[in-house]
DSSP file (Angstrom, degrees, kcal/mol; ACC not computed):
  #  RESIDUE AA STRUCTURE BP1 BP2  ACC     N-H-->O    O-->H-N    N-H-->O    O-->H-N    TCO  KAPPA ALPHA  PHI   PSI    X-CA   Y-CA   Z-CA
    1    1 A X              0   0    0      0, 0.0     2,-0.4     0, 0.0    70,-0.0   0.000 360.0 360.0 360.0-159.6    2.0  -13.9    3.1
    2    2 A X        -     0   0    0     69,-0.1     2,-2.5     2,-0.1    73,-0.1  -0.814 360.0-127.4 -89.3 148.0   -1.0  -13.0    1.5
    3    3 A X        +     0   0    0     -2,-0.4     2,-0.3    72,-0.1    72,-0.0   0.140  66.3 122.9 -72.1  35.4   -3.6  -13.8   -0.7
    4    4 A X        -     0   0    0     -2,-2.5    -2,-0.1     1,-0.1     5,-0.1  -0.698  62.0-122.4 -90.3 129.1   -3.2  -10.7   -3.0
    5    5 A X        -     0   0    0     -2,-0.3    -1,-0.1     1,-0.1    -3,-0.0  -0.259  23.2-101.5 -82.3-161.6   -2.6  -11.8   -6.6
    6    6 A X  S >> S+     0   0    0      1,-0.2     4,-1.6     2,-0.2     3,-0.9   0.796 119.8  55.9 -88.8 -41.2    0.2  -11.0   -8.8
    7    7 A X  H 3> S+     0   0    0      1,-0.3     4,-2.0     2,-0.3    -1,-0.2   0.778 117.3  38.4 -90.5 -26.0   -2.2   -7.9  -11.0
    8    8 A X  H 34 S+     0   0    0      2,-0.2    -1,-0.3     1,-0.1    -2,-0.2   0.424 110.6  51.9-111.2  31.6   -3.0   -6.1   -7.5
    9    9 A X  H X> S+     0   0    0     -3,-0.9     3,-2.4     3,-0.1     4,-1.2   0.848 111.5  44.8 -79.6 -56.8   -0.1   -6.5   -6.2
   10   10 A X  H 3X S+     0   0    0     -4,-1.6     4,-2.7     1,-0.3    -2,-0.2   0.948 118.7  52.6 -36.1 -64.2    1.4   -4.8   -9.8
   11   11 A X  H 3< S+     0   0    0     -4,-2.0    -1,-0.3     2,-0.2     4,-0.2   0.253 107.9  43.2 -81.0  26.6   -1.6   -2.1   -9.1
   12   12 A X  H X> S+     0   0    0     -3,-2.4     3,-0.7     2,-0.1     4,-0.6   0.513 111.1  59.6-106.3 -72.6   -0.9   -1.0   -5.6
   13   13 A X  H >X S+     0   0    0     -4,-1.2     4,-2.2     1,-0.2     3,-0.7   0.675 107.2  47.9 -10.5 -50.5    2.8   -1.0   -6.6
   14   14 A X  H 3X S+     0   0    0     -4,-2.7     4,-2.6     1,-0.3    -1,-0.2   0.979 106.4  48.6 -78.3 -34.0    1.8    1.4   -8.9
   15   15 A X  H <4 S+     0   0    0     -3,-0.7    -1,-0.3     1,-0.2    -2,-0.2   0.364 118.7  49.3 -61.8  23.2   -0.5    4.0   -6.7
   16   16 A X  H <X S+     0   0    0     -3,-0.7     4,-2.5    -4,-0.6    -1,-0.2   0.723 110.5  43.7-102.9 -67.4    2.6    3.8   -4.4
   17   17 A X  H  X>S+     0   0    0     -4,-2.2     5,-1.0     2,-0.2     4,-0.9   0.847 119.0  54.0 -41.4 -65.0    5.1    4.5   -7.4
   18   18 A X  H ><5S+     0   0    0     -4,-2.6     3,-2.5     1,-0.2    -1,-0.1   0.974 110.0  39.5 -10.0-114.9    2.2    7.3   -8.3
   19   19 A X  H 345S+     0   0    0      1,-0.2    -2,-0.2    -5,-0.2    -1,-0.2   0.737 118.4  42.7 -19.2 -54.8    2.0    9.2   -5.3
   20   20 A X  H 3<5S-     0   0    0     -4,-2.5    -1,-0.2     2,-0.1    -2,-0.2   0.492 102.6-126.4-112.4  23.6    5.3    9.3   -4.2
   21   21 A X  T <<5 +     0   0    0     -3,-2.5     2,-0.3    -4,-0.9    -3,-0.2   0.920  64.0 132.1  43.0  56.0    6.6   10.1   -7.9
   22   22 A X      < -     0   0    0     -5,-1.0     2,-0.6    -6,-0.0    -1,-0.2  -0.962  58.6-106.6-120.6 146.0    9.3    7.0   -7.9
   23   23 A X    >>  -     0   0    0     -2,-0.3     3,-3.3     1,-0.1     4,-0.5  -0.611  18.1-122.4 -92.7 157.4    9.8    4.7  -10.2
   24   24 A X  G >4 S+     0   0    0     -2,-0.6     3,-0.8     1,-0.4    -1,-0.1   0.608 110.5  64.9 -35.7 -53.2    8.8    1.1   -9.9
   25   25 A X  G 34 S+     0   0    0      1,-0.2    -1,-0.4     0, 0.0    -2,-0.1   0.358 105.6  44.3 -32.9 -32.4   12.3   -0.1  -10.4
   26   26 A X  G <4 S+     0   0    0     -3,-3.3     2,-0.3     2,-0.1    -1,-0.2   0.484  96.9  86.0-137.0  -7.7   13.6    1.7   -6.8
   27   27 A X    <<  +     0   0    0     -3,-0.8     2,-0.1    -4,-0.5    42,-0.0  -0.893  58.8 177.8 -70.5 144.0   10.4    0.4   -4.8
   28   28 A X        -     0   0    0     -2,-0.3    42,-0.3     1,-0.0    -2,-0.1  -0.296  40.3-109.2-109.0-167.9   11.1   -3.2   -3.4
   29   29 A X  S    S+     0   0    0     -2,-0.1    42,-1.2    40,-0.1    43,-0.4   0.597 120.2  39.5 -89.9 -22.7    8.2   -5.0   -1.2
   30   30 A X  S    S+     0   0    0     39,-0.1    -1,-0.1    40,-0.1    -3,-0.0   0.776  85.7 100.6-114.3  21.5   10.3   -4.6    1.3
   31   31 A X  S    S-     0   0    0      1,-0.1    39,-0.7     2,-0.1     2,-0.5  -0.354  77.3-106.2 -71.0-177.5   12.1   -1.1    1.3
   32   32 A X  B  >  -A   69   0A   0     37,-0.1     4,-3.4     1,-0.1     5,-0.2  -0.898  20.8-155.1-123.0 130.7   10.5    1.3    3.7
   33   33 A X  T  4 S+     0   0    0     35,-2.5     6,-1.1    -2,-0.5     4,-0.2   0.440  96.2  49.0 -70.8 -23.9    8.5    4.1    2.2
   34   34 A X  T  4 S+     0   0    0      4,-0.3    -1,-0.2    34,-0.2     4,-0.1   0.563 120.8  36.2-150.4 -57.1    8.9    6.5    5.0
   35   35 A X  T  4 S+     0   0    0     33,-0.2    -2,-0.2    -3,-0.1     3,-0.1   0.836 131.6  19.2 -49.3 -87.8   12.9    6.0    5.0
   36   36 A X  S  < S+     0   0    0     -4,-3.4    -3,-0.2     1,-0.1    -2,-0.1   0.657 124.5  46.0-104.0   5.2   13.8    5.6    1.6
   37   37 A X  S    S-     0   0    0     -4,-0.2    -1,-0.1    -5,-0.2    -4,-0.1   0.082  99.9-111.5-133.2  25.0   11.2    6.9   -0.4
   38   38 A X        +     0   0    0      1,-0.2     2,-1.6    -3,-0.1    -4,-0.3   0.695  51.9 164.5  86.1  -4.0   10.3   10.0    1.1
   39   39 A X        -     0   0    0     -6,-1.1    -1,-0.2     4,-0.1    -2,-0.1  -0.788  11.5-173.5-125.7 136.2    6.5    9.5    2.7
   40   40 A X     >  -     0   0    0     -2,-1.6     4,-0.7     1,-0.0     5,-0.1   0.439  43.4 -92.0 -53.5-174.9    4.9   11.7    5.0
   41   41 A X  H  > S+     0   0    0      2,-0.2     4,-0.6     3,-0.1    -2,-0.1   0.482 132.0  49.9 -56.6 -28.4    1.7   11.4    6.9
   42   42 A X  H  > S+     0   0    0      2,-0.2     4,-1.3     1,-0.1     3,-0.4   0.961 111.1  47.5 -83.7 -51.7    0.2   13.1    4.3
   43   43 A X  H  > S+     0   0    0      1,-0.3     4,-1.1     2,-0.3    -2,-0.2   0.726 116.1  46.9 -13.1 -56.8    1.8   10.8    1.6
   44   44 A X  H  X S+     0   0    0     -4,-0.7     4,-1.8     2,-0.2    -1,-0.3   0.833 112.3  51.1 -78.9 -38.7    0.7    7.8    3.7
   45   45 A X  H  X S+     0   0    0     -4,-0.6     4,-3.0    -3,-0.4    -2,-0.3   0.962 107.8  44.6 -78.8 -51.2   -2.4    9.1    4.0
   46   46 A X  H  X S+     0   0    0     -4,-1.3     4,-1.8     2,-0.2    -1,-0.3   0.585 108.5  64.9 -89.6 -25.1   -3.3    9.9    0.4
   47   47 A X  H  X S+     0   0    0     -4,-1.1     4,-1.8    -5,-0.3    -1,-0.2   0.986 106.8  47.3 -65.1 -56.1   -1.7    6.1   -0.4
   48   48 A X  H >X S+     0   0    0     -4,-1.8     4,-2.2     1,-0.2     3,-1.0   0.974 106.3  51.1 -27.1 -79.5   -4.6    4.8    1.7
   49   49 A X  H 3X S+     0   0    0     -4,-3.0     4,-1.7    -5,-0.3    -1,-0.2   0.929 111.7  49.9 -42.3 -57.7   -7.1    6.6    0.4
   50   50 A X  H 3X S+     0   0    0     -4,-1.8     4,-2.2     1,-0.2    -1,-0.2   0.765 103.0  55.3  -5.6 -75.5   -6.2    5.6   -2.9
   51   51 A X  H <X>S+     0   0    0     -4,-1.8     4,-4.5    -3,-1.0     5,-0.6   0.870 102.9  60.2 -40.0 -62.3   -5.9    2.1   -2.3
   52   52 A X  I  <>S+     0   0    0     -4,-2.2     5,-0.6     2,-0.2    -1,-0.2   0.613 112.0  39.9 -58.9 -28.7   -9.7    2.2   -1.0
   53   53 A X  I ><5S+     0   0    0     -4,-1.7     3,-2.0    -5,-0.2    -2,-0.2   0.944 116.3  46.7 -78.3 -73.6  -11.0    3.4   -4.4
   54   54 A X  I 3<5S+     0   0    0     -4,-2.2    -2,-0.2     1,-0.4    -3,-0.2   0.725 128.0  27.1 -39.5 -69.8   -9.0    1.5   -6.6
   55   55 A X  I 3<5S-     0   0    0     -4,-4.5    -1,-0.4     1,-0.1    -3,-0.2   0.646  97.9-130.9 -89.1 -11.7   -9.6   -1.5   -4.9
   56   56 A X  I < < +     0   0    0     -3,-2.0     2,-0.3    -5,-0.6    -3,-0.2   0.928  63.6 123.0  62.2  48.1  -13.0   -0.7   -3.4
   57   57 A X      < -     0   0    0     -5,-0.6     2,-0.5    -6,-0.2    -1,-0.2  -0.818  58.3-120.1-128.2-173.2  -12.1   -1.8    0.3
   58   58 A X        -     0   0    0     22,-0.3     2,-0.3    -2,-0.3    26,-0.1  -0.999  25.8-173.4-133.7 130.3  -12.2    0.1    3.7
   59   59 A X        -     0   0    0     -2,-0.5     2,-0.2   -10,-0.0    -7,-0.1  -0.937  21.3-132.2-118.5 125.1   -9.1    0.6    5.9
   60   60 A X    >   -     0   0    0     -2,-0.3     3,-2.1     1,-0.1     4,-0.2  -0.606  23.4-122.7 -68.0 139.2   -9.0    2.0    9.2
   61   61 A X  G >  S+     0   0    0      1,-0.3     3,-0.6    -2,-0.2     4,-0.2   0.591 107.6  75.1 -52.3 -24.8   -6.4    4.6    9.6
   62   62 A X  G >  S+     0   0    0      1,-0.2     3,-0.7     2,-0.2    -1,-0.3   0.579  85.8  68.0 -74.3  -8.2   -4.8    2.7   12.5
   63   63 A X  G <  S+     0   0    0     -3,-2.1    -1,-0.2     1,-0.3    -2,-0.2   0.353  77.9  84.8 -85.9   0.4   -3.3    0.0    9.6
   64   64 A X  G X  S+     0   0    0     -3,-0.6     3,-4.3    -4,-0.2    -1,-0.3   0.932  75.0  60.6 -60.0 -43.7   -1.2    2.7    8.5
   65   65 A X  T <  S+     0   0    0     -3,-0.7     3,-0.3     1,-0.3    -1,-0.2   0.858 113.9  43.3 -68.2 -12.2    1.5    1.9   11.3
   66   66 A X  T 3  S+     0   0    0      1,-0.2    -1,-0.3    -4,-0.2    10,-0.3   0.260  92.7  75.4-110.0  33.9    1.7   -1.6    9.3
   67   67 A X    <   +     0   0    0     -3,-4.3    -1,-0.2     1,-0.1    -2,-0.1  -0.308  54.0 127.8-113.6  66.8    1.7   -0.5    6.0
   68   68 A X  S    S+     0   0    0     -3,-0.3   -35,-2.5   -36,-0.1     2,-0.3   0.646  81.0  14.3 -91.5 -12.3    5.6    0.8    6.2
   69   69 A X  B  > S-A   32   0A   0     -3,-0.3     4,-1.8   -37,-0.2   -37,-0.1  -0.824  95.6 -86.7-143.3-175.0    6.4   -1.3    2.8
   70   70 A X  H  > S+     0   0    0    -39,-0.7     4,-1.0   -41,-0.4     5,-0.2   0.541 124.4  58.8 -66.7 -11.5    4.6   -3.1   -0.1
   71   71 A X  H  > S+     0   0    0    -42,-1.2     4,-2.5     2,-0.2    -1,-0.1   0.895 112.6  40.6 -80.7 -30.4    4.4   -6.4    2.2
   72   72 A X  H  > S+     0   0    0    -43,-0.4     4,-3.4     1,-0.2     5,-0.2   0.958 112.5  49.2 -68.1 -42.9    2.5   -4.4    4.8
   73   73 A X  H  X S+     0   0    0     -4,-1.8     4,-1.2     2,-0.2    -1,-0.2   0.791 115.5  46.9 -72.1 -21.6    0.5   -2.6    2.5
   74   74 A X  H  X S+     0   0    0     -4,-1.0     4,-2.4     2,-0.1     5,-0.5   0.945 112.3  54.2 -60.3 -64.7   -0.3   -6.3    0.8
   75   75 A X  H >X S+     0   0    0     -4,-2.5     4,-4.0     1,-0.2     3,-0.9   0.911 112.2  39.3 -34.8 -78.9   -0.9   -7.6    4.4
   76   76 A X  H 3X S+     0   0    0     -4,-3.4     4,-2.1     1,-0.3     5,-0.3   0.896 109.8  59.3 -56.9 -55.9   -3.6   -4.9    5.4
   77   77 A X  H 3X S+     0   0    0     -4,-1.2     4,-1.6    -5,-0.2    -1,-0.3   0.871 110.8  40.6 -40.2 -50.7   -5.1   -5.0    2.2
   78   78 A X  H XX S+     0   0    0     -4,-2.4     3,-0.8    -3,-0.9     4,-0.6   0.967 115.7  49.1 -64.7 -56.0   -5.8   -9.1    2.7
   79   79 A X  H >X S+     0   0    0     -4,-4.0     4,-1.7    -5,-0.5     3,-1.0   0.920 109.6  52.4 -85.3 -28.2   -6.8   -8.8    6.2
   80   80 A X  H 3X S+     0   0    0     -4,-2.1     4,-0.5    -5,-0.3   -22,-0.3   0.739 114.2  48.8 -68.5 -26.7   -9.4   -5.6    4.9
   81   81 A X  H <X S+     0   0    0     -4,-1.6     4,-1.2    -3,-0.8    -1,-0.3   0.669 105.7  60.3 -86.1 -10.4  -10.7   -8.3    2.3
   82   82 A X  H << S+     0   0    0     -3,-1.0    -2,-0.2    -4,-0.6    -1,-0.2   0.685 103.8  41.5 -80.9 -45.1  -11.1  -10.6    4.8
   83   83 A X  H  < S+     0   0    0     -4,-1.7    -2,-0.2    -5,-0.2    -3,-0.1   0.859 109.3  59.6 -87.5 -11.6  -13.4   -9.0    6.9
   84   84 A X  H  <        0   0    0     -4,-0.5    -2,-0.2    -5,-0.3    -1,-0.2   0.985 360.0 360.0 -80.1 -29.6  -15.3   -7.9    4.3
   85   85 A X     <        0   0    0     -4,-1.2    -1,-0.2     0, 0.0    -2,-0.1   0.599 360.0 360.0 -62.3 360.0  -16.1  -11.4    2.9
């Protein structure tokens, strides 16, 4: 997996939780956001963006198609820290 600790993993959970106005408790890392929780393209879109302030990294739009759960959105997040270092 990835090197994302346990406090942003806890804070992406929440801008996910946030955004698509669920509680914490009914996202898993892997249910699918799209599926079972209701987000759109815009949804998805606005998760990104999010992410990129909170965390202060830059994601290309095309890592949406892997962000479909909390593993992905961990995944993309690591590889986006990755290039920056």
């Amino acid at each position: 997996m990835s090197a994302i600790d346990e406090a942003t993993r806890k804070h992406v959970k929440n801008i996910v939780c946030d955004i698509l106005e669920v509680e914490p408790e009914e996202v898993t890392e892997t249910s699918l956001l799209a599926e079972e929780h209701d987000a759109d393209s815009l949804r998805s879109i606005e998760i990104l963006a999010a992410i990129e302030v909170a965390l202060q990294v830059s994601i290309a739009q095309a890592e949406m198609k892997r962000m479909v759960n909390l593993e992905g959105i961990y995944a993309v997040l690591a590889d986006a820290r990755t290039r920056v270092k």
